[in-house]
C-alpha positions as CSV (number, residue, x, y, z in Angstrom):
1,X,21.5,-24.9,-2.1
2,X,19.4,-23.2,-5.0
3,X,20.9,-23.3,-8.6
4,X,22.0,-19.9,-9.3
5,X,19.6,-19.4,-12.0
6,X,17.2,-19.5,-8.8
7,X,18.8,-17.1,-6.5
8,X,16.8,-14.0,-7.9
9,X,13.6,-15.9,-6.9
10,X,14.7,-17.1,-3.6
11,X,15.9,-13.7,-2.6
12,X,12.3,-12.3,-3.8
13,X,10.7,-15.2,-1.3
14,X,12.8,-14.4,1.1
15,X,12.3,-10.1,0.9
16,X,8.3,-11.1,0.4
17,X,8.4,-13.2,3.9
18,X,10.0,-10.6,5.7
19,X,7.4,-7.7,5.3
20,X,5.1,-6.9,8.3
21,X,2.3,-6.0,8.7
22,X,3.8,-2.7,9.9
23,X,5.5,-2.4,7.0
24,X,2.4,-2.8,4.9
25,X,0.7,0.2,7.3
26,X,3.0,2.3,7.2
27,X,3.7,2.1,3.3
28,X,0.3,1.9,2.4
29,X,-0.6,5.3,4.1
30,X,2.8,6.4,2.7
31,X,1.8,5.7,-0.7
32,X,-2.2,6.7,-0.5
33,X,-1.3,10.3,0.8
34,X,1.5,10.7,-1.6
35,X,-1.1,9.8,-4.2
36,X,-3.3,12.1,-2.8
37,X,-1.8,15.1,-3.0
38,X,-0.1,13.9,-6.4
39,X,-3.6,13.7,-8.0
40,X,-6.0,16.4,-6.8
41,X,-5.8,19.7,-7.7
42,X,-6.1,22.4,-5.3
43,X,-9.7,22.6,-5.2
44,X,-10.2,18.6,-4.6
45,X,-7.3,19.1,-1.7
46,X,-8.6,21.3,0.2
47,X,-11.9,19.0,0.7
48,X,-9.1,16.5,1.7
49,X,-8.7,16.3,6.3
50,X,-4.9,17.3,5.8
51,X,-3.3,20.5,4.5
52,X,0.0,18.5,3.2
53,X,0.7,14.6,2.6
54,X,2.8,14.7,6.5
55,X,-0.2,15.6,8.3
56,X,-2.1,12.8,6.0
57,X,0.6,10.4,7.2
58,X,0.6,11.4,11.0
59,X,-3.3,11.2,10.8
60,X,-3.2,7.9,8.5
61,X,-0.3,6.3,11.1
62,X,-3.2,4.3,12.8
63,X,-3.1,0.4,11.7
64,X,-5.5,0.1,8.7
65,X,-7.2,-2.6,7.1
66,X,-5.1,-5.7,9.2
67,X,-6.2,-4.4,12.0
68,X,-9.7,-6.5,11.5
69,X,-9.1,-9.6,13.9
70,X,-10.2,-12.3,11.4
71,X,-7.0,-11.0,9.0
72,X,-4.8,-13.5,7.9
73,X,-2.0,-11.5,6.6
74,X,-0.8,-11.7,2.9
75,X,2.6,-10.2,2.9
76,X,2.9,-10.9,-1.3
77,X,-0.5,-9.1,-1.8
78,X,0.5,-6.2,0.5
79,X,3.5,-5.7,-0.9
80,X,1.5,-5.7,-4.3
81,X,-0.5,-3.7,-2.9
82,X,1.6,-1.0,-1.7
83,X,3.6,-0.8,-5.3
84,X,0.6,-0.6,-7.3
85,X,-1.2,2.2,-5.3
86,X,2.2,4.6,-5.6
87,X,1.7,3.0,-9.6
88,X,-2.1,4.2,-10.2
89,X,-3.1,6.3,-12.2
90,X,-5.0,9.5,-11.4
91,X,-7.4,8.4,-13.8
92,X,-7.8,5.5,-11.6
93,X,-8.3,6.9,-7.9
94,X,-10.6,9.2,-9.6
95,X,-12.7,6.0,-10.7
96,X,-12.3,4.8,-7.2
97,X,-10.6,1.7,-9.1
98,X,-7.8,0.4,-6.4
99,X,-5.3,-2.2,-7.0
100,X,-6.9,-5.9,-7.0
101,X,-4.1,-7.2,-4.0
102,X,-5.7,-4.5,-2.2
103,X,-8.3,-6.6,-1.5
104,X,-6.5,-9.5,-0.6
105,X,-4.2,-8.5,1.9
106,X,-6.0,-9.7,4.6
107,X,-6.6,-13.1,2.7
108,X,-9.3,-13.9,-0.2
């Protein structure tokens, strides 16, 4: 048994280990049409395919970037991934600058 000065970490490895690769999906596009429509004004959303972030979701709701059959699935850098998008700055998405464990989510 872990000393219980370890516990927080093992819980943390153990949360990490549990997230899917359906949880990353569905987060991700979650998170990316929230920041969406938290970011652009008016003008910039109506360039955008959806009317609201729900039709952005439904749309989105198709797997994304694990889908690519050489993917070996990073569930750390996904969940990084997914609390650093709904983290960026508007400043950021503007720049086109994403999260770094975006880009590692289906391995380096």
């Amino acid at each position: 048994m872990a000393p219980r000065a370890l516990w927080p970490l093992a819980l943390l490895l153990g949360l990490s280990a549990c997230y899917s690769e359906a949880d990353y999906e569905a987060e991700y596009t979650e998170a990316i049409c929230d920041k969406y429509f938290e970011c652009y004004d008016q003008a910039q959303q109506e360039n955008l395919s959806w009317d609201s972030a729900d039709e952005c979701y439904e749309e989105r709701d198709a797997p994304l970037q694990t889908q690519e059959s050489s993917c070996e699935f990073d569930a750390d850098s996904a969940q990084l991934c997914v609390e650093e998008t709904r983290d960026l700055a508007c400043a950021d998405l503007y720049d086109g600058r994403w999260p770094t464990p975006c880009s590692t989510v289906c391995g380096e």
